[in-house]
N, C-alpha and C positions, 0 to 999 in steps of 0.2 A: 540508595537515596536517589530520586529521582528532582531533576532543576527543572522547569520550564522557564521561558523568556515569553515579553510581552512584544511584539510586532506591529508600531502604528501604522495606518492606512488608511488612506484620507479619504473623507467621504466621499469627494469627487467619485477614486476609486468604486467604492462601493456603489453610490448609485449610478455609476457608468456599464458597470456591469451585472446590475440588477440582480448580484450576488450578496446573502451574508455570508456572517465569520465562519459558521460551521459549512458551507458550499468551499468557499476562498480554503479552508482547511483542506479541504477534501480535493481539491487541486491544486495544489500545492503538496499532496502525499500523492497522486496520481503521477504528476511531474518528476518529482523527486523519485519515485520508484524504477518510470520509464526512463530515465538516463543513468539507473543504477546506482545511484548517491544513497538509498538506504534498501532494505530487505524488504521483503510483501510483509513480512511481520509489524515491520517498523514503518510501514508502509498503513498497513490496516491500524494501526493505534492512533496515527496520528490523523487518518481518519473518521477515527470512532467510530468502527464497522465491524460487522462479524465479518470473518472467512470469505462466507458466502457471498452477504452483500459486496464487499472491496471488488471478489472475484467476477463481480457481474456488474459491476462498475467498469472494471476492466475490460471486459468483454463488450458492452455498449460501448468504448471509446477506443476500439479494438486494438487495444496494447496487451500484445503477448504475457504472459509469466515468464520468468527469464525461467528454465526447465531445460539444464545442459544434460548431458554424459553421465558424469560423475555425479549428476543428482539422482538422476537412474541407477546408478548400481546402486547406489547409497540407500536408494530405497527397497530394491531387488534383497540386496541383503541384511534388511530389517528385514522383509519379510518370512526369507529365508530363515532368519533367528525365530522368528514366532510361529513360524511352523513346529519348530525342533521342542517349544515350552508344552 
């Protein structure tokens, strides 16, 4: 089951940064992602983005993917397994 919460934000806010809710959304999952507080997953939903678009969002505002070590092997031997199918 999934909660969402509501987030007031005063208009000031809004017309100061010449943003709406779904921009302010999208920065605030950008933010949240670059300091590691959620996943690119949890990242792209709460941006309401494909894959793609999140991943070239990030790349316009050139904030890395976090892409360690052990994400590499992890993925080396997925692949490895779907060779073997």
């Amino acid at each position: 089951m999934s909660a969402t919460i509501a987030i007031e934000i005063p208009r000031e806010i809004v017309h100061v940064t010449r943003m709406g809710p779904q921009a302010l959304k999208r920065e605030l999952a950008v933010y949240l992602f670059e300091q590691g507080k959620i996943s690119f997953g949890k990242a792209r939903e709460l941006a309401e983005m494909t894959v793609w678009e999140f991943q070239q969002l990030l790349g316009y505002k050139r904030i890395p993917i976090h892409y360690d070590l052990a994400d590499y092997e992890e993925d080396l031997a997925t692949l490895k397994e779907l060779e073997q199918l």
